[in-house]
N, C-alpha and C positions, 0 to 999 in steps of 0.2 A: 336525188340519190340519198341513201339511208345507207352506211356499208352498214353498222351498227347493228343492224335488223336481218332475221333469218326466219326462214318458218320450213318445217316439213313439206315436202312434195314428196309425190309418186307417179313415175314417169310412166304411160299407158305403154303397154307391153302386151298386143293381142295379136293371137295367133291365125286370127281369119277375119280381117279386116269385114269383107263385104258382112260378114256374119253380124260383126260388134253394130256397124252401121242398122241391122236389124232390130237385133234387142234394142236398142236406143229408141227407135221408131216403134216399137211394138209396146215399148212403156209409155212414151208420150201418146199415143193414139189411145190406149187404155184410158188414159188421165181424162182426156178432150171427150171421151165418148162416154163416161162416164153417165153424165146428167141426165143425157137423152135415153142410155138403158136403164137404166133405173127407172126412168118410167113407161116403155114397151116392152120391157125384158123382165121388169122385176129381179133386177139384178145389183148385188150392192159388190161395190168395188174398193178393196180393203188394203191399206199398205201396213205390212206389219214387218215388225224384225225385232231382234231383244236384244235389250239394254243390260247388258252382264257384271256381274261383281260392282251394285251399287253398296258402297261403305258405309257401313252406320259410324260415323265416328263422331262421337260427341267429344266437345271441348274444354281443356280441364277449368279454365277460368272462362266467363261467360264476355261474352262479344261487347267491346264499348262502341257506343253508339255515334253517330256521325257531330263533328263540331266545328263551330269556326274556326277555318284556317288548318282544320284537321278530317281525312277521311275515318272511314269506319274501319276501325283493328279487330281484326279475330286474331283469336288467342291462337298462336303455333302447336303447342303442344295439345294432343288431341288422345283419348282411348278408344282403341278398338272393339267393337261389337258384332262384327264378322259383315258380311256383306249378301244381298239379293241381287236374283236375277229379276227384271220387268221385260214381259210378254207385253207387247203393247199394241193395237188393233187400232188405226187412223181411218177414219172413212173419209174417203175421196169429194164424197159427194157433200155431205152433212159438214167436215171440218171437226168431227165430235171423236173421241176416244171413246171405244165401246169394249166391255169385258176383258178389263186387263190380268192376266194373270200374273202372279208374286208367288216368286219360291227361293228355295234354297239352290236348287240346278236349273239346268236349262238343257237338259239331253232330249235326244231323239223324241223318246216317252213325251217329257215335259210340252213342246211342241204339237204332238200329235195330239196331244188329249186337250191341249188350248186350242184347236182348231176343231175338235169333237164339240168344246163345250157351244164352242160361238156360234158355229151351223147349229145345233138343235137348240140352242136360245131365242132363234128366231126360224122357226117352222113355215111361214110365212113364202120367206126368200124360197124365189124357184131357181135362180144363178149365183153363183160365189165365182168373182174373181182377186188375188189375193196376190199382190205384189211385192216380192220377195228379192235377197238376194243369194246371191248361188252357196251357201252354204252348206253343207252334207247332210243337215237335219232339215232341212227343207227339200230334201230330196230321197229320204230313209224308204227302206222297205217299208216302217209302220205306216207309212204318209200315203204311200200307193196301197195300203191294203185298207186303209179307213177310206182312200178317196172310191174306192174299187167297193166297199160295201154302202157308204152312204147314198152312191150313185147307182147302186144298185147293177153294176160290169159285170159280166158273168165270164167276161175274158179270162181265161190259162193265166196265171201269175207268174208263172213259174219259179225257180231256183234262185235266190239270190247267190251272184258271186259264179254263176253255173249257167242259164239258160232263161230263155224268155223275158218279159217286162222287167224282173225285179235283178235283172244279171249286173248290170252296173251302175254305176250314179247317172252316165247318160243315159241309157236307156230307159231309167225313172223319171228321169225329167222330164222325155218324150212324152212319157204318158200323164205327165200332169199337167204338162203345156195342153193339150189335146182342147181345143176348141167347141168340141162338142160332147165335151160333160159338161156336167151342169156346177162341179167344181173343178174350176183350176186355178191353177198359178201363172203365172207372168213371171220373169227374172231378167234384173237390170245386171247388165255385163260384168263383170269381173271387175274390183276396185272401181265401181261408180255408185255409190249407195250415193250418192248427191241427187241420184235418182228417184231415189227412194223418200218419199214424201216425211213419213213416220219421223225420219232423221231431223228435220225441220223441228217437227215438234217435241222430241230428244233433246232440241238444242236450246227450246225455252224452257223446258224440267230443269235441265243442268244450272240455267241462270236463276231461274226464280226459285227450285227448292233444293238441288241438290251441293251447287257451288258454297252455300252460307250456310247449310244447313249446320244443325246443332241434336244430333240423334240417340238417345238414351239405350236402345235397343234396336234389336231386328224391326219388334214389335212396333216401337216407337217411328222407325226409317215407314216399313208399311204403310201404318196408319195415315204417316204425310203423304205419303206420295198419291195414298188411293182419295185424299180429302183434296190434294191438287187435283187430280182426275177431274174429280168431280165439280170442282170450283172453275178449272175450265172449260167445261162442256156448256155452265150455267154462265159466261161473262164473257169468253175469248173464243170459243168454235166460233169456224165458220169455213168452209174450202178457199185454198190454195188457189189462186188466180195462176193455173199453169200455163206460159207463153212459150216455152222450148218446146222446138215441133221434131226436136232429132234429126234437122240438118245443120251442117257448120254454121257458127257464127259469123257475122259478115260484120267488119268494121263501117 
């Protein structure tokens, strides 16, 4: 017993049980099958989602270094240099970060046109599947009308807000869950991004460049983070050994 000790929770709260039971199963069986389509499919299987308002703040006095009997002090006081959004593109299969996009936003636009660039960077790929979570820019009109031209859908669009495919956020979802295009999305259920692989490796950015980091500028935040990109795909990728099959745990 620790009373001392507290942390955040979020109590699951879903409105159609058998449903959640599905997404959970429909993300791990993506995961699992992974390897084997990618080589009968030619299909590359991608967990993305963005890492918003990373802070450039550099430190006014510079960081004293680790000593006997003493840890390593960064300096408290710190100046602000405003903050980026990270687009960040995880392959399932490889363990590699491939074409991250850095900006100043992250809106609907920002989204859709990091998902333009990655599809025709690699022309090759005949399947895109792309693991997401249920966000509104992952489910925009722009989304369904790039997934509708790349795949070449000659489907009625229709109205957003009004009729047809683009009428509401569920109804856009529908069509980019769709199986038989050749791009879709997957979406892990409401408050489970634990699900979401990309998060994983969020979570060694944060420790290895963003938590100590020391950033001159935007410019300066950038430059690190695309030189870690790059430093991990050359020393640390590798895939996720995913063992959750999306039934309960069993003590």
């Amino acid at each position: 017993m620790k009373p001392h000790h507290s942390r955040y929770w979020l109590n699951p709260n879903h409105d159609n049980e058998e449903l959640f039971v599905l997404e959970v199963k429909d993300v791990c069986e993506t995961y699992h099958e992974a390897p084997r389509k990618a080589v009968i499919n030619g299909r590359r299987t991608i967990s993305i989602d963005e890492n918003t308002g990373i802070q450039a703040l550099e430190r006014k006095n510079p960081t004293k270094k680790i000593e006997p009997g003493k840890p390593e002090r960064i300096e408290f006081e710190y100046i602000r240099h405003g903050t980026l959004s990270l687009i960040a593109n995880f392959d399932v299969v490889t363990g590699e970060v491939v074409s991250p996009s850095i900006g100043d936003t992250r809106d609907e636009h920002d989204f859709c046109e990091h998902i333009r660039s990655l599809i025709l960077s690699d022309p090759e790929t005949r399947e895109w599947v792309f693991v997401a979570d249920q966000l509104n820019t992952h489910k925009s009109e722009s989304l369904v009308k790039l997934v509708s031209e790349l795949c070449e859908i000659k489907d009625k669009l229709g109205v957003k807000g009004k009729q047809g495919i683009l009428k509401s956020m569920k109804s856009r979802a529908e069509f980019l869950r769709k199986k038989d295009h050749a791009i879709r999305f997957v979406y892990t259920p409401k408050h489970c991004s634990w699900l979401n692989q990309v998060e994983i490796w969020f979570g060694i950015l944060t420790k290895k460049i963003i938590k100590r980091g020391n950033f001159t500028s935007k410019k300066d935040l950038r430059s690190k983070l695309l030189d870690f990109i790059d430093y991990f795909n050359a020393t640390m990728a590798k895939p996720y050994k995913w063992t959750f099959n999306g039934l309960p745990l069993k003590a």
